[in-house]
C-alpha positions as CSV (number, residue, x, y, z in Angstrom):
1,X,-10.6,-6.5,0.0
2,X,-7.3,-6.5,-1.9
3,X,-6.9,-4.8,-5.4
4,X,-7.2,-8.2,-7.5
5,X,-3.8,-7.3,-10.0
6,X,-2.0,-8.6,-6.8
7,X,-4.1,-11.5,-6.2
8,X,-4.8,-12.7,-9.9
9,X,-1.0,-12.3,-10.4
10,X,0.3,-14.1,-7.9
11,X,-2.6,-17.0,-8.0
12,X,-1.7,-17.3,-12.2
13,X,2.1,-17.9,-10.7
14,X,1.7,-20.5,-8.0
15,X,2.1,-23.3,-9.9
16,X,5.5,-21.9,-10.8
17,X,6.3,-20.8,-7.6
18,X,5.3,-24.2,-6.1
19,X,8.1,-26.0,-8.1
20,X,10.5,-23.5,-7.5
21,X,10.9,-22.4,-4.2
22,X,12.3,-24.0,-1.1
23,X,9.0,-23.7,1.6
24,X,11.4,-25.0,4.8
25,X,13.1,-21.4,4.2
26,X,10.6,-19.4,3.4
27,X,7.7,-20.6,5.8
28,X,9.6,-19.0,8.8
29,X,10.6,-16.1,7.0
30,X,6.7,-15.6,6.4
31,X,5.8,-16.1,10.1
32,X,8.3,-13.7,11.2
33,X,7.5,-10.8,8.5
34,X,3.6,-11.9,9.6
35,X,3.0,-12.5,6.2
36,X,1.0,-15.4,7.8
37,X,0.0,-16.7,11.0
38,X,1.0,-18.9,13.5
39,X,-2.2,-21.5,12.3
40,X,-0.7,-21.4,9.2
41,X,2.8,-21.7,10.2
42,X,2.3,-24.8,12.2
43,X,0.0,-26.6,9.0
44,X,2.8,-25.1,6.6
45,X,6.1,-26.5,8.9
46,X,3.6,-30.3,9.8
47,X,3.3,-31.1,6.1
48,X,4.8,-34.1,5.0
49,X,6.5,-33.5,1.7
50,X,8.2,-30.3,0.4
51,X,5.6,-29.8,-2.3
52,X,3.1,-29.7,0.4
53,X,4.3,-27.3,2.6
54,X,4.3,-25.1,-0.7
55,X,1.2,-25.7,-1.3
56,X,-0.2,-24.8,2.3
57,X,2.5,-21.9,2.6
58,X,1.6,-20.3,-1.4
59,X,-2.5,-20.8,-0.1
60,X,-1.7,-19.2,3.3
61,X,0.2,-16.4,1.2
62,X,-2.8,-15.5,-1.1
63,X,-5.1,-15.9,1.5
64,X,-2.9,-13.0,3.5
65,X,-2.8,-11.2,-0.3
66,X,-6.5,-11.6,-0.3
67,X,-6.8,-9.3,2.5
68,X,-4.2,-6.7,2.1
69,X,-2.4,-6.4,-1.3
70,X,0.7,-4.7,0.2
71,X,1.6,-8.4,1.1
72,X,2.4,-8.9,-2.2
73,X,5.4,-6.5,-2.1
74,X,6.5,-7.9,1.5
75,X,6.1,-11.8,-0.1
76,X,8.2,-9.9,-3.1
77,X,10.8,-8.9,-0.6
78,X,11.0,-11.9,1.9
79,X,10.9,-14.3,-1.5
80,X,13.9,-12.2,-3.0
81,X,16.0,-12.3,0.0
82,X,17.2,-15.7,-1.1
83,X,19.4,-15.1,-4.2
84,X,18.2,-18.1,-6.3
85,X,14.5,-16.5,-6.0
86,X,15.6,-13.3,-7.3
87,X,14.6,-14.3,-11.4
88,X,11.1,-15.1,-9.8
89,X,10.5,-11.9,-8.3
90,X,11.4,-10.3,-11.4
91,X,8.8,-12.4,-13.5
92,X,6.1,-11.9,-11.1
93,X,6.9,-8.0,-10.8
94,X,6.7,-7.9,-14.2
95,X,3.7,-9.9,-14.7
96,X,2.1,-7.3,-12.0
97,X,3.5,-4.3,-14.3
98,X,1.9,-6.1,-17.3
99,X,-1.0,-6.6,-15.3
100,X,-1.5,-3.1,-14.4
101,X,-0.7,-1.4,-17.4
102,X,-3.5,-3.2,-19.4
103,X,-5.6,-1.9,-16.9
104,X,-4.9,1.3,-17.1
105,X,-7.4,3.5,-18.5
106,X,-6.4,4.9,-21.7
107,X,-4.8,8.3,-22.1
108,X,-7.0,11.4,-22.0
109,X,-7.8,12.4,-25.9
110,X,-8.5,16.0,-26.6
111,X,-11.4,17.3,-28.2
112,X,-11.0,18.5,-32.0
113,X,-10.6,22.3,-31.3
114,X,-7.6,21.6,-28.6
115,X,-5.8,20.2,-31.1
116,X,-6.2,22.4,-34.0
117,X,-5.9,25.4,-31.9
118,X,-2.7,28.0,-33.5
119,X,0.5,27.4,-31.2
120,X,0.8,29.6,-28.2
121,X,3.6,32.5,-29.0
């Protein structure tokens, strides 16, 4: 099972992405990077409208995400390799970043004595 920063992230974007990208270029450039699979290739390239094909490509894509996080950062790549994408792929690495960060655990705090002990010579 994926880490779920990926996943949550990229499933709190689809909506965006759905309006934003062009599926016809990206479904093939999915398939061939094996993003996703030849099922969901063929559903993805059959659908009737362009939102549609999103729509099966971006479930197909979280699905794949689902599984294996890295496909996040390949989806990243594959998505950014088409110049007018690039502003996406900045919001959703950023929204990963953001993502992360407030998970982080917070930074270590030393006890009292540490930090009243004299400076070392």
């Amino acid at each position: 099972m994926a880490d779920s920063c990926e996943l949550d992230v990229f499933r709190s974007k689809m909506d965006r992405l759905k309006s934003c990208i062009n599926p016809n270029d990206l479904i093939a450039k999915c398939y061939s990077t094996k993003i996703i699979g030849s099922d969901e290739f063929e559903e993805a390239e059959d659908a009737p409208s362009r939102p549609k094909k999103a729509s099966v490509l971006l479930r197909a894509v979280a699905k794949s995400i689902e599984k294996d996080s890295a496909v996040f950062n390949k989806f990243l790549i594959v998505l950014g390799s088409e110049p007018t994408n690039r502003s996406l792929v900045e919001e959703l690495d950023a929204a990963l970043m953001e993502k992360k960060l407030a998970q982080a655990p917070p930074p270590p705090v030393f006890p009292q004595k540490l930090a009243q002990a004299p400076p070392l010579p």
